[in-house]
N, C-alpha and C positions, 0 to 999 in steps of 0.2 A: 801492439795491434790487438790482442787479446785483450789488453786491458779497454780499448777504446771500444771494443763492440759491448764489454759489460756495461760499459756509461750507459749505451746508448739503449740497451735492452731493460734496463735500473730504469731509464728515463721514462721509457714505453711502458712498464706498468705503474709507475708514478701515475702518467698521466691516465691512465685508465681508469683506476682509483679513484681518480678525484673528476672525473666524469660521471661512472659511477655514483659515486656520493652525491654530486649535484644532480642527478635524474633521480633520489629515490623518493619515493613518492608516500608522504603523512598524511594521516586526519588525526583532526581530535575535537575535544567537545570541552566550551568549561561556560562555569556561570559568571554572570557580570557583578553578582554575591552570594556568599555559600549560605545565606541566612538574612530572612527577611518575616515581617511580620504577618498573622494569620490574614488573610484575602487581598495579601499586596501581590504584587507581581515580580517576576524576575525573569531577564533576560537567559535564554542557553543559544551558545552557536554552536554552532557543528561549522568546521572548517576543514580543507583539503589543499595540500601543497604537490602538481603534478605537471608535468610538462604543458607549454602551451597550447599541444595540438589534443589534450587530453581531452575526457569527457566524464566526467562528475553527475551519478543518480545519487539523492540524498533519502534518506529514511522515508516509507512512505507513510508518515505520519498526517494527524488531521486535526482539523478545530475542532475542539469538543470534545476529544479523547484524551483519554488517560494516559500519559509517558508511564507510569507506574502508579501503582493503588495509591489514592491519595490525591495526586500531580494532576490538573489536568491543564492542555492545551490551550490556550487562549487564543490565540491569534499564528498565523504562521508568515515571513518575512521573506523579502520577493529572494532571488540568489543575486550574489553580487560576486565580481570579479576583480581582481587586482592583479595589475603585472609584477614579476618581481624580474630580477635580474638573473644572467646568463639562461634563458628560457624556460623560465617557471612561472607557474602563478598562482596565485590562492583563491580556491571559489569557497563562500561562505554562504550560511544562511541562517537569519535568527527565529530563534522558537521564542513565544512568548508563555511563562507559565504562573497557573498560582495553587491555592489549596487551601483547605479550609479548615484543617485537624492541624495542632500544635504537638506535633512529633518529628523525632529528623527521617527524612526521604532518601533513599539507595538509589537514583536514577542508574539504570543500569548501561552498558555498553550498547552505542548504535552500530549499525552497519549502513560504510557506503562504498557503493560499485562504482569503479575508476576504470575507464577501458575494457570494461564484464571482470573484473577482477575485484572481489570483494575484500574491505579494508575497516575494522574495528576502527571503533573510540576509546576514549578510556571512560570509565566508569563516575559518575560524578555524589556525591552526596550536597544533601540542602536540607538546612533545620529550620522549621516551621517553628515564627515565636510567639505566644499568643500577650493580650494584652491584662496586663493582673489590674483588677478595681474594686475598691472598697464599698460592698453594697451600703455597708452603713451611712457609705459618704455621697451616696452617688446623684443625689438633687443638687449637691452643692456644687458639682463640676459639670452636671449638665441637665439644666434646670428644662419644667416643661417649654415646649415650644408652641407656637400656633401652627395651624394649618397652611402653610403657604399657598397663595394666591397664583396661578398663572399669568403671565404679564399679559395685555390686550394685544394680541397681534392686528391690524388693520387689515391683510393681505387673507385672514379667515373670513371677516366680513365684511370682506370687500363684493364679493357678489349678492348675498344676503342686503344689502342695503342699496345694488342693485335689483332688484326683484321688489322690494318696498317701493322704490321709485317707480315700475312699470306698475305696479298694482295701482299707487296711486293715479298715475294717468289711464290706465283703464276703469276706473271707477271714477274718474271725471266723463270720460267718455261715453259708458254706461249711465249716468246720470243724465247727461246730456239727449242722445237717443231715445231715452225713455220718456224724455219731457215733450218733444218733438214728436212721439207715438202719439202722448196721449192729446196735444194737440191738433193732432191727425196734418201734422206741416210736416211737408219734405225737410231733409238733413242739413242738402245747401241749397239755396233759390240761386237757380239762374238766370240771371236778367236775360229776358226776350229781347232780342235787338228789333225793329219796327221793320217793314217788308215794304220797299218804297214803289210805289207806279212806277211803270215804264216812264212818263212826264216829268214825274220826281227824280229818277234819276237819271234821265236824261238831264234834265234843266242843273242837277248836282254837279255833272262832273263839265259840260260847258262855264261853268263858274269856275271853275280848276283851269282850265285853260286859259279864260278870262285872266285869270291871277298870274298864271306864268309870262302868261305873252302878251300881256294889256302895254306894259311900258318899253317894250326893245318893237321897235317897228321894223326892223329889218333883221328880225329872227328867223330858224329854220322856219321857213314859210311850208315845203313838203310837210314836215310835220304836224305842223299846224293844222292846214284843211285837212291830212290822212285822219288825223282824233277829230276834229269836228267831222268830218263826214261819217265815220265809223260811228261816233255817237249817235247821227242822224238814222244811220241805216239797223244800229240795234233797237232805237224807238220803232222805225218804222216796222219791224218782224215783231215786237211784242204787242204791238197795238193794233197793228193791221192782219197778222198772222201770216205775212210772205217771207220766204227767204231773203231779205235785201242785200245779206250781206255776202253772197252768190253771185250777186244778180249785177247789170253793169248801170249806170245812170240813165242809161234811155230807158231799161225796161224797165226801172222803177216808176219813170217819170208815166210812162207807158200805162201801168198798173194804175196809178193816182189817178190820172185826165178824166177817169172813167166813175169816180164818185167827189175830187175835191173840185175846189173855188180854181178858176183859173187864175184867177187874180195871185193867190198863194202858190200856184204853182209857177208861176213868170219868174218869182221870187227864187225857189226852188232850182228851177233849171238855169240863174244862176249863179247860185253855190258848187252845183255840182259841174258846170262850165269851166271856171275857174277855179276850181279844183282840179279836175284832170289838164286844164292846163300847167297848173304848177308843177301839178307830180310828173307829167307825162313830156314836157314842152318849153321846161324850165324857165316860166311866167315867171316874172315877177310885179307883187301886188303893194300898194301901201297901205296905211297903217286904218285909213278911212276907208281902204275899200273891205277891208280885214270886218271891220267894226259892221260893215254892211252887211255882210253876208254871215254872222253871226248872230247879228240881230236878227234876220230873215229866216234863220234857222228857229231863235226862241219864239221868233211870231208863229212860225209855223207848229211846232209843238204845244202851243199854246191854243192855236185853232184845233185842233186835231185832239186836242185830248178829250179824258172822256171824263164825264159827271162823276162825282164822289157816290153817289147812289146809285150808277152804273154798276159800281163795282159789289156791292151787296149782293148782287145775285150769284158771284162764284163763292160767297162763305157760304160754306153748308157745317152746321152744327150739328154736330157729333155726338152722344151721349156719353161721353167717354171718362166724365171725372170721377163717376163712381168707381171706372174700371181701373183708375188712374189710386183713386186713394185707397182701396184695396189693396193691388197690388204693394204699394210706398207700406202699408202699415205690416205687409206679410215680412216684405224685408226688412224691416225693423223688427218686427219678432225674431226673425233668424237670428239677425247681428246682436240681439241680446242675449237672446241664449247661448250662441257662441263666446261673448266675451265673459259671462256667468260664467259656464266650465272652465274658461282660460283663468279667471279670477279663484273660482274655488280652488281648482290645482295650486296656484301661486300662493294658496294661502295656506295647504296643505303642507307646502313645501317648506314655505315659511316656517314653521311652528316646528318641523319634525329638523330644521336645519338650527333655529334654537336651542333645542334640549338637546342634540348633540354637540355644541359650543359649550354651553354650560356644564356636562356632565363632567 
């Protein structure tokens, strides 16, 4: 019995032991070569072996600085992590270093905090080797060179040769403007469209109707006499100066009795007869009677209108071209001296965006 409890107390620190030993927690530091040549470079890690749920602060070293007189830091490498087995892992992290004196370097012991418990390195050395050259020989191994050239990048002048483009089109533009000053001509001429009589277009758009509804006899006839009559009653307000198109067919006809031809007016009353039949009464007309009472319309627009020399007396002339080409030449002064400052800047820019490509 006694024997059986030794086994088993033997067993228990066995296994402690070796618990133990798998929790104990290393760093260290080595180089990737203990010896490399003057302003080459050499890898150092610093690594740590500590349980998974550990926490690892490594040296607070920096780019730029010195590990030791001599050493300086090159670059510094992100931390990396490894799992290893029965609940360990290794966090690492590499130092980049070089130096510039051909002598060997003591990098000395770092310090890193595991759990707030702080944990030495070992000490590393590095011999710095310089490169031996025979001055007597030294054109024949590395003879003169030229200047190198920088290669053309497109993507530098690629806005510069946009900026060349706008200048040229503003200095087409400014050319243009300026010839246009001195001819005292507007920039763009815009066609005047002509200003038609009341007769004119009236008689215009009865021809549009003509056209639509000359060959189907039995078309929207409502529609038909509504645009012919409408036509009729906007001649009659611009010519006559009444509201006609207010107004109902009697008190038009009413209005007329009292200065036109009766004879044009028999004609008259009826257009407007059969028309408020059709719209009102749903007439219907054919294609002759159609023709009649459009006709009866253009006779009567045609009676009624007024002399080409009637109309002379509403043009009253203006003195206004001088105020007109005045004006046209001020703004053309502007817009050129505006695009002048836009053009001098672009060319300022130009030139100072050269000599710094070139330099």
């Amino acid at each position: 019995m006694k024997r059986i409890y030794r086994n088993i107390l033997f067993l228990t620190f066995l296994l402690l032991a070796t618990v133990s030993v798998k929790a104990q927690v290393t760093v260290k530091a080595e180089l990737d070569s203990v010896q490399m040549q003057i302003g080459a470079q050499v890898h150092m890690t610093i690594s740590a072996m500590l349980p998974e749920d550990g926490q690892v602060v490594f040296p607070s070293l920096k780019a730029g600085e010195e590990i030791t007189e001599g050493v300086e830091i090159v670059s510094l490498g992100d931390v990396k992590e490894k799992g290893e087995s029965d609940g360990m892992k290794t966090v690492s992290r590499i130092y980049t270093l070089t130096s510039f004196a051909d002598t060997t370097y003591n990098i000395p012991s770092q310090t890193v905090r595991i759990n707030g418990k702080e944990y030495t390195t070992n000490a590393l050395s590095l011999k710095v080797l310089t490169i031996e050259t025979d001055s007597l020989k030294e054109g024949e191994f590395y003879p003169e060179k030229d200047i190198q050239k920088n290669p053309f990048m497109l993507k530098e002048w690629a806005w510069l040769l946009a900026f060349v483009l706008l200048l040229a089109v503003l200095c087409f533009v400014f050319v243009y403007i300026y010839g246009k000053r001195k001819n005292n001509s507007p920039i763009v001429r815009v066609k005047k469209s002509k200003t038609l009589k009341p007769h004119e277009k009236a008689l215009l758009e009865i021809s549009k109707i003509k056209a639509e509804y000359g060959k189907d006899e039995y078309g929207d006839q409502k529609k038909y006499y509504t645009q012919l009559t409408d036509i009729l009653r906007i001649y009659m307000q611009e010519r006559f100066g009444f509201n006609a198109m207010e107004m109902t067919s009697s008190e038009i006809i009413d209005i007329l009795e009292k200065e036109q031809d009766e004879t044009k007016l028999k004609e008259l009353r009826t257009v407007f007869a059969t028309a408020d039949l059709v719209k009102f009464a749903k007439h219907t007309t054919y294609s002759a009677e159609n023709e009649n009472n459009m006709e009866s319309v253009v006779n009567f627009i045609n009676a009624t209108k007024k002399a080409d020399e009637e109309y002379s007396d509403k043009e009253v002339a203006v003195p206004v071209e001088d105020i007109r080409k005045n004006t046209r030449r001020n703004i053309q002064t502007f817009v050129l001296v505006v695009l002048a400052m836009i053009m001098t800047a672009i060319i300022i820019f130009i030139i100072w965006r050269v000599f710094s490509l070139i330099e």
